[in-house]
ROTIZA-88633 format. One line per field, with one value per residue (C-alpha): residue number from 1; residue in three letters; z, x, y. Coordinates in Angstrom, 3 decimals, decimal comma. Layout:
N
num (NUM|...)
residu (ALA|...)
Z (Z|...)
X (X|...)
Y (Y|...)
***
This chain:
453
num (1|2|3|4|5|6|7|8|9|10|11|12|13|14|15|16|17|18|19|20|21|22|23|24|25|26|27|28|29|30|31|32|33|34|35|36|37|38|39|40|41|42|43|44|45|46|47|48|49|50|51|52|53|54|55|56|57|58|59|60|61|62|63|64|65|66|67|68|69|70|71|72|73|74|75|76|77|78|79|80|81|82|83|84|85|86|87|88|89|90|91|92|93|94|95|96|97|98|99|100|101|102|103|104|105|106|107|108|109|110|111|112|113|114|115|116|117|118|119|120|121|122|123|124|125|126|127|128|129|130|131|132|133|134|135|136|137|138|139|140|141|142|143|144|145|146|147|148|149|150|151|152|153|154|155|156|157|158|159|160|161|162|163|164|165|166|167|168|169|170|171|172|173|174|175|176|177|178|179|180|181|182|183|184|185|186|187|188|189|190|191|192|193|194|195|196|197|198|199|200|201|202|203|204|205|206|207|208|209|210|211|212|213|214|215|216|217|218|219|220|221|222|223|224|225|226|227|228|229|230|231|232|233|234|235|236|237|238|239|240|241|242|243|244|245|246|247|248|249|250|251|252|253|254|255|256|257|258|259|260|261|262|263|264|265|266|267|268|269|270|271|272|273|274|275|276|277|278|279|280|281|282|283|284|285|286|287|288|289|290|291|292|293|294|295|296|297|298|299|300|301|302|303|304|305|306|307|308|309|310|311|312|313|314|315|316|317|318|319|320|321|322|323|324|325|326|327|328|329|330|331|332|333|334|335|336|337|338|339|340|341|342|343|344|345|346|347|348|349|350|351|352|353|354|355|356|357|358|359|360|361|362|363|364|365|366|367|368|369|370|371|372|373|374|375|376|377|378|379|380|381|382|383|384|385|386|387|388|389|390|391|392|393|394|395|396|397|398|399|400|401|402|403|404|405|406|407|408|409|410|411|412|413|414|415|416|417|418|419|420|421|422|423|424|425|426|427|428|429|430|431|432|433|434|435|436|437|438|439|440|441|442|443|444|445|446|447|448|449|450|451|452|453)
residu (UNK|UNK|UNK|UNK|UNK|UNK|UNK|UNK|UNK|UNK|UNK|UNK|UNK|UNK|UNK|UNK|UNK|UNK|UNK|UNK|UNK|UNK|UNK|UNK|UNK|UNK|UNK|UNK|UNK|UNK|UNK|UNK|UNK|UNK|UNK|UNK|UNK|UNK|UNK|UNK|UNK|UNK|UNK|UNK|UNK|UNK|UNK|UNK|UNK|UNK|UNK|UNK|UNK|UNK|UNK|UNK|UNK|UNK|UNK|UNK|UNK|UNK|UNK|UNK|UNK|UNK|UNK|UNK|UNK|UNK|UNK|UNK|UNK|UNK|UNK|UNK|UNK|UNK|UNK|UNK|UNK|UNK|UNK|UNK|UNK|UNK|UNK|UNK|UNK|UNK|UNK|UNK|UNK|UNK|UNK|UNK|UNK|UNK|UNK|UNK|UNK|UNK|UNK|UNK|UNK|UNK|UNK|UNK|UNK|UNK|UNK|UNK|UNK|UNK|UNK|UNK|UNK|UNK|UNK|UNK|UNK|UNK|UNK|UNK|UNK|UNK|UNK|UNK|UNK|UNK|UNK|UNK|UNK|UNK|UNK|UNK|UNK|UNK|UNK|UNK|UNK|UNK|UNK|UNK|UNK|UNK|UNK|UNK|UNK|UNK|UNK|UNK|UNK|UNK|UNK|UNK|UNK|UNK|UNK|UNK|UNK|UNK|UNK|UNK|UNK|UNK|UNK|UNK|UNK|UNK|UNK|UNK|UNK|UNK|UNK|UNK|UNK|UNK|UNK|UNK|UNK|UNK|UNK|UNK|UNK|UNK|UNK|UNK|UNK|UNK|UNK|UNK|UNK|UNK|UNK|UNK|UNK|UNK|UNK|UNK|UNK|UNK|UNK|UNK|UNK|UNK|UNK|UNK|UNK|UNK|UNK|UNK|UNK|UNK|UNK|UNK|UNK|UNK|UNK|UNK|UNK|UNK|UNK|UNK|UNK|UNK|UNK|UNK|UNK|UNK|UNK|UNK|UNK|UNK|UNK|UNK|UNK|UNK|UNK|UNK|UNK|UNK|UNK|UNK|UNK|UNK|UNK|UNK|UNK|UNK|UNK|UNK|UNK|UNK|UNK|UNK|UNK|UNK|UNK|UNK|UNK|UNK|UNK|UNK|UNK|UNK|UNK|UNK|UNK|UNK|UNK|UNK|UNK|UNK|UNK|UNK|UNK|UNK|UNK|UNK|UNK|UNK|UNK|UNK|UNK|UNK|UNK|UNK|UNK|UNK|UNK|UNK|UNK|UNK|UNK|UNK|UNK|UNK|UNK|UNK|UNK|UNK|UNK|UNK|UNK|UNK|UNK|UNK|UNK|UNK|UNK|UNK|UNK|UNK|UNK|UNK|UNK|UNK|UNK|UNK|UNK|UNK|UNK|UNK|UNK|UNK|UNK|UNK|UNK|UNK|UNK|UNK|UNK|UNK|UNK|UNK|UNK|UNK|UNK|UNK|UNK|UNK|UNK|UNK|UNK|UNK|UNK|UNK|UNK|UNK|UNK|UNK|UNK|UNK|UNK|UNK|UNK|UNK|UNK|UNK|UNK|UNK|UNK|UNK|UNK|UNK|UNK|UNK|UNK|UNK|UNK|UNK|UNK|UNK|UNK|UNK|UNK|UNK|UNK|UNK|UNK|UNK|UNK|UNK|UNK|UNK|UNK|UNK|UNK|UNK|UNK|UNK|UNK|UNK|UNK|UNK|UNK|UNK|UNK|UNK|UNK|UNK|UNK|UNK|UNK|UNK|UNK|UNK|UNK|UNK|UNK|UNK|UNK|UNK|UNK|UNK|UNK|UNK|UNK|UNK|UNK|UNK|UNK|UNK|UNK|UNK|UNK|UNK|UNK|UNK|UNK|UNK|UNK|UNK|UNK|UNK|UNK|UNK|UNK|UNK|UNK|UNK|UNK|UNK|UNK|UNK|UNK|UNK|UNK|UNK|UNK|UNK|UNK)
Z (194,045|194,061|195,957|195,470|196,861|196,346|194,641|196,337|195,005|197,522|196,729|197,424|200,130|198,569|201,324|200,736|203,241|206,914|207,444|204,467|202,926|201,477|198,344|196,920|193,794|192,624|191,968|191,117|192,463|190,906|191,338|193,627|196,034|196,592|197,978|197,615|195,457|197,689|199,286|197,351|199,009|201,642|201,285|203,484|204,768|205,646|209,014|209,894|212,066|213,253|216,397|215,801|217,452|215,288|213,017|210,587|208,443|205,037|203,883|204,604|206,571|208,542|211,442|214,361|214,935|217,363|215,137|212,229|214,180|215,694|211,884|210,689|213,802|214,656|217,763|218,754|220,322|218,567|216,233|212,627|209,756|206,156|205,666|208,984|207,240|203,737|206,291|207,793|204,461|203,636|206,600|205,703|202,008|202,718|205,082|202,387|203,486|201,514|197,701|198,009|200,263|200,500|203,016|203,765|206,635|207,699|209,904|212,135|212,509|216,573|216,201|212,785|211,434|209,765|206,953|205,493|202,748|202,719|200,638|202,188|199,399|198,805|200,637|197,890|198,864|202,176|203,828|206,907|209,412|210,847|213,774|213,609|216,883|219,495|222,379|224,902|223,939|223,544|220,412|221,933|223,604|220,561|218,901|221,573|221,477|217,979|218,089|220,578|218,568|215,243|214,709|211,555|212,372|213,247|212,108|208,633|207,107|203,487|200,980|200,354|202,486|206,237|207,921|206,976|208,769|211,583|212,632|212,302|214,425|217,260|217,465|218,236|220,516|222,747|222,460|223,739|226,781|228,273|227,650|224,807|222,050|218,745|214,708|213,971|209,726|207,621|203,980|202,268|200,962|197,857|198,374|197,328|198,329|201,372|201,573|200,024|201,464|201,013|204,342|205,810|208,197|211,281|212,366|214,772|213,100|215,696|218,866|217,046|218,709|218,353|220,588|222,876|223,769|222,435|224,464|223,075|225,193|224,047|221,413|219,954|220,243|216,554|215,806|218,579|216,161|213,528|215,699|217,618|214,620|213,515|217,413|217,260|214,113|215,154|218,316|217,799|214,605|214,550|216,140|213,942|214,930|212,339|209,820|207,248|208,011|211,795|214,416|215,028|211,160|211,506|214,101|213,057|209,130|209,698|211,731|209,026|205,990|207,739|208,038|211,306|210,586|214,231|215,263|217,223|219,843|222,654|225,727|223,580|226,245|225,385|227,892|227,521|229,137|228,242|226,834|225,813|223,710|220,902|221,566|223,173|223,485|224,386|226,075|224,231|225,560|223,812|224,004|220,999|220,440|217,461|216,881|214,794|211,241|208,555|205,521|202,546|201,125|198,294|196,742|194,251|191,721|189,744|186,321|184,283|181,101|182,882|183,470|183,728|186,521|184,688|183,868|187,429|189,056|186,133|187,740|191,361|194,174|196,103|196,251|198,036|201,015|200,718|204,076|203,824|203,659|203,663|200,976|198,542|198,464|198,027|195,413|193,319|193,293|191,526|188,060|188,215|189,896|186,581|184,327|185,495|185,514|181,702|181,115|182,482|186,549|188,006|191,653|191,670|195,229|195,371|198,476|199,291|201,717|204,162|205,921|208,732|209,196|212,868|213,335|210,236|210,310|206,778|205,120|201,402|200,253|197,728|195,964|195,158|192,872|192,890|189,471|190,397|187,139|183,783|183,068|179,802|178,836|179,085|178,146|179,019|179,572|179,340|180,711|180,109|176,388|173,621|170,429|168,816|172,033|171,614|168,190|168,680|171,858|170,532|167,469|169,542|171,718|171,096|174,505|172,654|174,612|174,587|174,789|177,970|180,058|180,497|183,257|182,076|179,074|180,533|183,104|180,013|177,715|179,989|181,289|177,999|176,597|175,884|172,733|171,870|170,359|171,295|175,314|175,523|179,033|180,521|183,542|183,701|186,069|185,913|187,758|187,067|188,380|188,243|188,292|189,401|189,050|184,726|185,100|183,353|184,054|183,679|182,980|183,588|182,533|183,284|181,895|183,905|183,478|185,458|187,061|186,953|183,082)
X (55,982|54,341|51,244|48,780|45,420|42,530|39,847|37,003|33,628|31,239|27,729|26,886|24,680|21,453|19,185|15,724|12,956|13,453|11,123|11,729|13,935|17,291|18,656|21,923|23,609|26,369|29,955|33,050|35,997|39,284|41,363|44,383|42,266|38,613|36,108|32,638|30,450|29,759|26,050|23,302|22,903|19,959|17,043|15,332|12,866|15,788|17,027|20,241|21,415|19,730|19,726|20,819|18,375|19,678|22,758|22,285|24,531|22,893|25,715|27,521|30,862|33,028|33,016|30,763|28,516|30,619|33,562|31,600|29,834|33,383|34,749|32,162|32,767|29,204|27,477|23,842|22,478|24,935|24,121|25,035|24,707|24,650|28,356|29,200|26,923|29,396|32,520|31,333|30,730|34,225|35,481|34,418|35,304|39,159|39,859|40,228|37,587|34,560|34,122|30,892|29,268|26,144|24,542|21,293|18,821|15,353|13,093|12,041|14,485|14,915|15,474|17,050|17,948|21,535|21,300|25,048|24,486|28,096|29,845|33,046|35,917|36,529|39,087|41,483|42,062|42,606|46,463|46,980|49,221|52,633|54,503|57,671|59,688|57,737|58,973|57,312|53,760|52,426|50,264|46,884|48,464|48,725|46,222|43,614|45,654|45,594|41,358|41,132|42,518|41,344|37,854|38,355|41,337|40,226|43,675|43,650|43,461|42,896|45,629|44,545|43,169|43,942|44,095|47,313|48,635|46,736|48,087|51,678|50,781|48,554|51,944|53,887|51,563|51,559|55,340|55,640|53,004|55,462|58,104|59,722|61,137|61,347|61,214|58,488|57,777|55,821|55,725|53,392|54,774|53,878|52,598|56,219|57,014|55,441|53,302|50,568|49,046|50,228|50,622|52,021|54,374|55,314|58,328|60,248|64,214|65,553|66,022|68,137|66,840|68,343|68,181|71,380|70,032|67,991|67,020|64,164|63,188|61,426|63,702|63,817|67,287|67,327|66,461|69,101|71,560|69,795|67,955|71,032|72,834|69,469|69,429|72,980|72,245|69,511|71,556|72,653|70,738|67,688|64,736|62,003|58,989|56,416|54,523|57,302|60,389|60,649|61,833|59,129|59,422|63,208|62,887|59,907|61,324|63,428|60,411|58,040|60,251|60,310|56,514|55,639|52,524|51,705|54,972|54,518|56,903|54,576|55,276|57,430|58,451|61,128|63,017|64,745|68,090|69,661|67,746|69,388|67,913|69,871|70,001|67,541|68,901|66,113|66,550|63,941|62,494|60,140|59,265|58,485|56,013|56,792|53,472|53,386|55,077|51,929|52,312|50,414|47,247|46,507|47,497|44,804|44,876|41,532|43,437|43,275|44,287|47,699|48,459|46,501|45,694|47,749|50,593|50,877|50,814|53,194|55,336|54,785|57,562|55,011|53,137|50,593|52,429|55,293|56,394|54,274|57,450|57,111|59,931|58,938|55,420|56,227|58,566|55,632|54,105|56,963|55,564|52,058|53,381|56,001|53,103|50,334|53,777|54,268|51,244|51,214|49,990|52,417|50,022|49,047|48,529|48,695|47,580|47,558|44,933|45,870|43,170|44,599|43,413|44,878|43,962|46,112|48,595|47,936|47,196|45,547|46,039|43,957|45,490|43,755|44,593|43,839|45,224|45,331|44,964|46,633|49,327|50,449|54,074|53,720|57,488|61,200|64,063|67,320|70,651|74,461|74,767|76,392|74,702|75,599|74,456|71,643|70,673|71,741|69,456|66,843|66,494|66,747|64,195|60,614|58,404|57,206|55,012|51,589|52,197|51,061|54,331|56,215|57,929|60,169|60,366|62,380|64,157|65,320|66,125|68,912|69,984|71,282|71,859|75,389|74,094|74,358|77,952|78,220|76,588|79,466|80,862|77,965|76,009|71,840|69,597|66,115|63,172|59,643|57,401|53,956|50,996|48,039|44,725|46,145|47,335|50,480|54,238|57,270|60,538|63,914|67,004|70,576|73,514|77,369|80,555|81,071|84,427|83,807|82,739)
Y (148,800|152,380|151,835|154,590|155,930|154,369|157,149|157,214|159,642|161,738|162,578|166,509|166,887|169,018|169,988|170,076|171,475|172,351|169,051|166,978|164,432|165,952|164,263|163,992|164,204|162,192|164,373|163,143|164,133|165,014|161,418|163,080|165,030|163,552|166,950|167,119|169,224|171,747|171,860|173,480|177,048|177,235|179,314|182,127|179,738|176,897|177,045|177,929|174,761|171,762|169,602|165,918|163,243|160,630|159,191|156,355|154,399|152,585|150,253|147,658|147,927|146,326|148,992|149,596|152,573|154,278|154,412|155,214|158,272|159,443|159,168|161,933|164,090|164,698|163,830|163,303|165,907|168,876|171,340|170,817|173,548|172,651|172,962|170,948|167,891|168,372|168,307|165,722|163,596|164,807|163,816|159,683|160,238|161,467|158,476|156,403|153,453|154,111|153,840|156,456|158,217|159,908|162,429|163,471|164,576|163,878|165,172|168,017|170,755|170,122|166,253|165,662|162,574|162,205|159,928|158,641|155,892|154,300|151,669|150,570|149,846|146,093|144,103|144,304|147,837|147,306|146,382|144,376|146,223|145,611|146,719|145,610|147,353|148,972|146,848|149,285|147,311|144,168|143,993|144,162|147,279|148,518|148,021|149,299|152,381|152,774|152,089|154,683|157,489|156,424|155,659|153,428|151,166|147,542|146,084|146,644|149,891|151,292|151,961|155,077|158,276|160,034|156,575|155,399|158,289|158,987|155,627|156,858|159,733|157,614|156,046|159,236|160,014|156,042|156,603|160,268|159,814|157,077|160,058|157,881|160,790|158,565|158,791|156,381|155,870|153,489|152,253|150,392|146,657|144,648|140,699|138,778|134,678|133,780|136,995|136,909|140,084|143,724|145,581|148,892|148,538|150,948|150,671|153,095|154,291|156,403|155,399|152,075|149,522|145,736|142,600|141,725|138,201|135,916|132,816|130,026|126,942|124,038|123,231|119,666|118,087|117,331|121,338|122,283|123,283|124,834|127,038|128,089|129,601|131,213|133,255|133,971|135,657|137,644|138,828|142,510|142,618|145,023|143,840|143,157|140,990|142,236|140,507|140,332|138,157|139,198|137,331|134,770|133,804|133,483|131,046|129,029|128,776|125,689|123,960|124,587|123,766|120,464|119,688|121,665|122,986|124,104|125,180|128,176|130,718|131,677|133,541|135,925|138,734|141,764|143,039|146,524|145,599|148,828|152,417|155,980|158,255|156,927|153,181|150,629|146,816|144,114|141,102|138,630|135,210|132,504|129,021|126,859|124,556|122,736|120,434|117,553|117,118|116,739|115,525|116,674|115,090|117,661|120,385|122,228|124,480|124,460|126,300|129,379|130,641|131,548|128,064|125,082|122,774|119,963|122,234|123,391|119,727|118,579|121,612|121,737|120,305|119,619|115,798|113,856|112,443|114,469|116,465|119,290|121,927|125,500|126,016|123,376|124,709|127,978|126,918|125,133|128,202|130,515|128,857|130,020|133,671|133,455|133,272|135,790|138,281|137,512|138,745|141,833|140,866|142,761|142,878|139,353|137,771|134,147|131,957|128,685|128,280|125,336|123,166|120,889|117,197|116,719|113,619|112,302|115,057|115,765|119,317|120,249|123,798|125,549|127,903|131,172|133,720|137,901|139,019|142,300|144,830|143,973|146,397|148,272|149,293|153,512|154,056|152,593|154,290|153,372|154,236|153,619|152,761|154,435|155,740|152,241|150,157|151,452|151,149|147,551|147,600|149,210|146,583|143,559|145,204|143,720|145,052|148,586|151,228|149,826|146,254|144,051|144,448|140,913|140,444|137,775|138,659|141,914|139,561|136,735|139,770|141,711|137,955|137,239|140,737|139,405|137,693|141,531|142,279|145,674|144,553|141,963|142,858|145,062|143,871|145,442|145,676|147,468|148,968|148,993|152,075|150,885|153,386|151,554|154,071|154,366|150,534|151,411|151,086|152,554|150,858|152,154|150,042|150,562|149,307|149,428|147,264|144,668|143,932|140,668|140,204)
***
């Protein structure tokens, strides 16, 4: 999935009187490029700076007044001119985290009073963050790093704006000041099974870096097995202990599938056993705690016109007093994920949100449900058919530009294209380009022999 930024409007800052209130004036930006309407020109009577006694934020927002004030770039007690208060607007507008922003300034000339009326963008437009290799740091080492050089990042940041990469380069800059010369990238990641969250992930590609051993204690005898083959896998594979599939999920999968709530690694340490500029190799250590297996009480889905509470239970692999396994609950909820997809969800999040009885070693989930926008079909093309493949195509084809896309409609369709005389023999396989801000997508579908067929 194409994730793109999330538009965000700036009100012009209009100064008034040397002592007054300024106002502002809404302005929308153009969508790929959010700037301000620039500042109403001052008079011969306006000053030409002022002296800051005073910054304010009107809004509510999930970030503290020193990171807020190091965000704008002012500073009490500075100067500011009437263009420095637009940059500064500009500034909070082009990281990505507010939906508006207003400026304005009261007071005397020699103790002014910045004014910035904020509205921070919702938590659907924010991504959690993962850092999948940067062994050098433990995550709190990290993180504290990251605050310290941007103002804005608090472990999340939004999917649109300056943050997303001034976290890339904070990176750079914790890796070069231990003398560490590395190619560090990240990429934004759609919610998919067991993820229900989208996320940008860091990760560093050059130096490779991989794990050369692997060693867990606290293993239960009857787990002994299973989680040896899963280590000597990882060994001399890439190390990876981010949010998605990294290490700590590799190992823990086979404990949770069976019931194991709580089962945790702690004391994870990494080791760099061996480091050239081209090739680090960590030595990693963990104990597991596995917990107690729970079992589960409930699982609820209160319904929607997608699917139906009924139709989801009749569905689910999941039951009361089953072994609450990761796998099978996950599996129960490919249905209702199949059906918001058919009609056109192609962002939906699901979550099942798990509350623990500990005394009875049981667990409910609630599942919730962020549809995400409904999109269109804007065009399809397609690739790897003759003139008369695809006027046989083209008539069995029933998803036209316009229509609510289907996912598995598309999916069913090219899985049985060899009802198709003329297909007999081919093999498909297709990509969907979503544009979020238009809520459209674009659908490109190839055709190729298959050796096999």
């Amino acid at each position: 999935m194409r994730l793109t930024p999330l538009v965000s409007t700036l009100c012009a800052v209009v100064l008034a009187s040397p002592s007054g209130l300024a106002s502002a004036q809404a302005a929308k930006p153009h969508p790929a490029s959010p700037t301000a309407t620039p500042a109403a020109s001052p008079t011969a009577s306006k000053p030409a700076s002022y002296i800051i006694h005073q910054i304010t934020f009107q809004g509510s927002t999930p970030y503290t007044q020193a990171a807020l004030e190091s965000a704008t770039g002012l500073k009490v007690g500075s100067t500011l001119t009437d263009a420095g208060l637009q940059a500064a607007a500009e500034r909070l507008v082009n990281t990505g985290a507010f939906a508006d922003v207003g400026a304005s300034l009261d007071g005397p000339i020699k103790a002014i009073n910045v004014i910035f009326k904020v509205q921070a963008v919702g938590p659907e437009h924010m991504l959690r963050v993962s850092f999948d290799n940067f062994v050098w740091f433990t995550h709190e080492e990290l993180v504290a790093g990251i605050q310290s050089r941007v103002p804005l990042f608090n472990g999340s940041i939004p999917e649109g704006g300056t943050v997303q990469a001034a976290v890339e380069d904070a990176l750079k800059q914790m890796l070069q000041a231990k003398g560490i010369n590395a190619k560090v990238s990240s990429q934004l990641v759609a919610p998919g099974p067991g993820q229900p969250f989208r996320m940008a992930e860091y990760r560093i590609d050059e130096p490779s870096i991989r794990i050369r051993h692997f060693d867990v204690a606290g293993l239960p005898p009857k787990f002994e097995l299973s989680t040896d083959k899963v280590v000597r896998k990882l060994m001399d594979s890439p190390y990876n202990d981010g949010l998605g599939n990294g290490l700590s999920d590799r190992i823990l999968e086979d404990y949770r599938n069976a019931g194991y709530q709580e089962a945790k690694l702690i004391d994870l340490k990494s080791t760099l056993a061996v480091s050239t500029p081209t090739q680090v190799e960590v030595d990693v250590t963990a104990t597991l705690q596995p917990g107690e297996v729970y079992r589960l009480s409930k699982l609820v889905w209160a319904g929607s016109p997608q699917m139906s509470a009924e139709a989801f239970a009749a569905a689910a692999k999941l039951h009361p007093g089953d072994i609450a396994s990761q796998q099978a609950l996950q599996e129960s909820l490919e249905g209702l994920d199949a059906a918001y997809r058919r009609q056109g969800y192609m962002d939906v999040i699901l979550d099942a949100v798990p509350k623990l009885d500990s005394a009875a070693h049981q667990v409910s989930y609630t599942v919730t449900v962020i549809p995400g926008p409904q999109y269109k079909l804007r065009r399809i093309d397609v690739h790897g058919l003759s003139l008369a493949q695809r006027k046989q195509f083209d008539a069995a084809w029933k998803l036209k530009a316009g229509d609510v896309y289907n996912a598995g409609y598309v999916k069913g369709f090219l899985a049985n294209n060899t009802a198709l005389p003329t297909l007999a023999g081919l093999s498909a396989s297709f990509k969907a380009n979503e544009d979020p801000e238009a809520a459209l997508l674009d659908l490109d579908v190839s055709f190729f022999k298959d050796p096999g067929k």
